[in-house]
C-alpha positions in Angstrom: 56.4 34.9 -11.0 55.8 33.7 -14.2 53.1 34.6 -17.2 51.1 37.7 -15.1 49.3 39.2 -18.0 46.1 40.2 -15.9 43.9 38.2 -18.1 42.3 36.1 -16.2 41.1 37.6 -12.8 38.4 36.3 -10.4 36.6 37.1 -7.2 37.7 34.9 -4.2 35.7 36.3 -1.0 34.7 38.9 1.3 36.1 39.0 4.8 36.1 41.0 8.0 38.3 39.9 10.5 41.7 38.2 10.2 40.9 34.8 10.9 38.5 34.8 7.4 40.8 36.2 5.0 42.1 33.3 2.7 45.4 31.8 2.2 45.8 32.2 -1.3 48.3 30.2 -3.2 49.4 29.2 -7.2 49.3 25.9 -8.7 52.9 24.6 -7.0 51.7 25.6 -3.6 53.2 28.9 -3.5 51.6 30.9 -1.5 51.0 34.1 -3.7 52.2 37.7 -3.1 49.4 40.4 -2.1 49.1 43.5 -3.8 46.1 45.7 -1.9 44.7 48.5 -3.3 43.9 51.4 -0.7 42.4 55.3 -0.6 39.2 57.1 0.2 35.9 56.2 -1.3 35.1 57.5 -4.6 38.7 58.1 -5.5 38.5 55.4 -8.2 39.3 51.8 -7.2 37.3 49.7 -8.5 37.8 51.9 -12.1 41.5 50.9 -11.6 41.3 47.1 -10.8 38.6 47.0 -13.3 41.1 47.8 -15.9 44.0 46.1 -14.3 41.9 43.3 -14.8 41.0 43.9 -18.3 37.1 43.6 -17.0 33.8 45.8 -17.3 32.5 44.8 -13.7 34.5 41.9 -11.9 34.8 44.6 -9.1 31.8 46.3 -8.0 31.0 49.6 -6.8 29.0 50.4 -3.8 26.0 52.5 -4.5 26.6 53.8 -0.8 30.5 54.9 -0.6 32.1 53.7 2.6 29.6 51.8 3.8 30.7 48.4 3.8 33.4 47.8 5.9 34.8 45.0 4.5 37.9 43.4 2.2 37.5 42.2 -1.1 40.2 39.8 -2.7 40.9 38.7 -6.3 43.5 36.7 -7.5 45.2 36.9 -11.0 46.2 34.4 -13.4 46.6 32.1 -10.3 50.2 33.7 -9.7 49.2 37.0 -7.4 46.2 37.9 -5.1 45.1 41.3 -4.8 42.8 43.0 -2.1 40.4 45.7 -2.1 40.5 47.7 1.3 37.1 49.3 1.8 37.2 53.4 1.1 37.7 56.1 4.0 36.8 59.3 4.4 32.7 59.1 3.3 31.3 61.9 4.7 27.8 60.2 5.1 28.8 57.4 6.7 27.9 56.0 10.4 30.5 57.1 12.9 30.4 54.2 14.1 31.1 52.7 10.7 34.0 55.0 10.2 35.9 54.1 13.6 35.9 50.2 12.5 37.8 51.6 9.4 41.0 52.0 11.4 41.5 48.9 13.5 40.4 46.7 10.5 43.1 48.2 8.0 45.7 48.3 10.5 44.9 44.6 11.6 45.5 43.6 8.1 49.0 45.6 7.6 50.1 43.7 10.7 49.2 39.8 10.0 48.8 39.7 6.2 52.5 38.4 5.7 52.3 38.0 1.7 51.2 41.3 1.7 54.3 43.1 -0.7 53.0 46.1 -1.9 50.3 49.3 -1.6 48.4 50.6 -4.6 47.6 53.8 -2.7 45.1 55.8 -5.0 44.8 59.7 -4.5 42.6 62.1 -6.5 45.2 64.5 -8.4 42.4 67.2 -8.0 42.6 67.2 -3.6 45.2 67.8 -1.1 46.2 65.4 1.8 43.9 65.4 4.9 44.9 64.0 8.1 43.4 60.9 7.1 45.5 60.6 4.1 48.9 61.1 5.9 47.6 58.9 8.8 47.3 56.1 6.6 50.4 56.8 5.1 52.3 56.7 7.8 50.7 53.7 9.3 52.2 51.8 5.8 55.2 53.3 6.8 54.9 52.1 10.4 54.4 48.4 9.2 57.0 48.7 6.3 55.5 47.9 3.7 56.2 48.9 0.3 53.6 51.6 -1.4 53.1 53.5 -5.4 50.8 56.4 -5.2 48.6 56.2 -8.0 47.3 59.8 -8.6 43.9 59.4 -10.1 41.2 61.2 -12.6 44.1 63.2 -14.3 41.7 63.4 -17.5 39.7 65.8 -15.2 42.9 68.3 -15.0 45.0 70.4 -17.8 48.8 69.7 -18.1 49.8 72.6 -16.0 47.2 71.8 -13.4 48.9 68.2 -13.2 52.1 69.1 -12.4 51.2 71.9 -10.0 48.9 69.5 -7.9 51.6 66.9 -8.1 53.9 68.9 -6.7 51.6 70.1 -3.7 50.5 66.3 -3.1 54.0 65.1 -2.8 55.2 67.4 -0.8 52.2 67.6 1.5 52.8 63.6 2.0 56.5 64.7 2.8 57.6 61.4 2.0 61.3 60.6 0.7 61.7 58.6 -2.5 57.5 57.9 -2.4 57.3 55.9 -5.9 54.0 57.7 -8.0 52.4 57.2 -11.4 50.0 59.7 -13.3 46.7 57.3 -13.7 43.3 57.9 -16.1 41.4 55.2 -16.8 39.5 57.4 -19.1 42.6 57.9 -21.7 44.2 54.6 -20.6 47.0 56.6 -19.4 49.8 54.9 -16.9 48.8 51.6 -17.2 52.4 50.6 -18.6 54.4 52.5 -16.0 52.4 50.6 -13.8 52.9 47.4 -14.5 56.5 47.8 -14.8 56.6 49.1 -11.0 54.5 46.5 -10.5 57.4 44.1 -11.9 60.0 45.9 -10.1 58.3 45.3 -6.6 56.9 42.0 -6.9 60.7 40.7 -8.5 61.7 37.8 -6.6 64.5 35.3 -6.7 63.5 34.2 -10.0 64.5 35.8 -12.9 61.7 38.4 -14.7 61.4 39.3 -18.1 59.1 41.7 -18.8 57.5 41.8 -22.3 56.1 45.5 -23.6 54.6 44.5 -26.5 52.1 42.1 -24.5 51.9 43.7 -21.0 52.9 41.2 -19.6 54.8 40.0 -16.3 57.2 37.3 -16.9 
């Protein structure tokens, strides 16, 4: 993967159902490697790819959390694709909406073959729910690689951050679960991100990563 420096990100489509999602691939016909980002609504995904992307408002936020049921995708630089699973857990939000959530996410852990790796964004401030571990363990069931991203740690004290990371991880109960500290606020993890981001995505190819310009090389 060559030249990633998440400067030049655009909005490819909207899908549903499997048979819409689009095969994605670079300039020499590669098809690109997925990255999907992943948590409940209103835990801060569209902050993150937002600043991934180095944009204000390439990815939107739903004024009604949850509602639409639906995947977004992005690619970057033309090397990687990236897709926006719709939030869980939305209170307000149609049962009926809620029970599509499921199927939809699992279909797409099944089939999405260039899928390589799960942004899976938690709010440092909560403990796991049943949904939380269920979708954990459906990543797990699927093998597919995941980073926990704990979010809004701005909104917490020092001590508070490493009490609460402590009761996340081992709530999640998860062996050798890769997790980065994350504040979009005080642009905090963005570097330890990219370089798991680097680690996971490393193919046959030789990487270089370059600090000085965040970038993927």
């Amino acid at each position: 993967m060559k030249h990633v420096a998440f400067k030049n990100a655009k909005f490819v489509t909207t899908a549903v159902q499997t048979k819409d999602y689009p095969l994605l691939k670079t300039s020499s016909g590669r098809v690109m490697d997925e990255i999907v980002v992943a948590g409940r609504s209103n835990v801060g995904k569209s902050s993150l790819l937002n600043h991934l992307f180095h944009s204000k408002n390439l990815v939107k936020t739903s004024s009604t959390p949850g509602k639409t049921q639906a995947i977004n995708f992005f690619t970057v630089d033309g090397e990687i694709s990236f897709a926006d699973l719709p939030g869980y857990g939305y209170a307000e939000v149609p049962l009926t909406i809620r029970r599509k959530w499921g199927p939809m996410v699992q279909e797409y852990l099944k089939n999405r073959d260039q899928l390589k790796l799960i942004l899976f964004l938690f709010d440092i401030r909560r403990l796991p729910n049943e949904e939380d571990l269920e979708f954990l363990e459906w990543t797990a069931l699927h093998e597919k690689a995941v980073i926990l991203i704990l979010t809004k740690v701005d909104k917490v004290s020092t001590n508070e951050k490493a009490t609460n990371t402590k009761k996340i991880l081992k709530a999640f109960d998860t062996e050798n679960l890769h997790y980065v500290h994350y504040s979009v606020v005080k642009n905090q993890g963005n570097r330890e991100l990219m370089h798991m981001l680097r680690d996971a995505l490393k193919g046959t190819e030789e990487e270089k990563y370059d600090e000085d310009y965040n970038v993927l090389s």
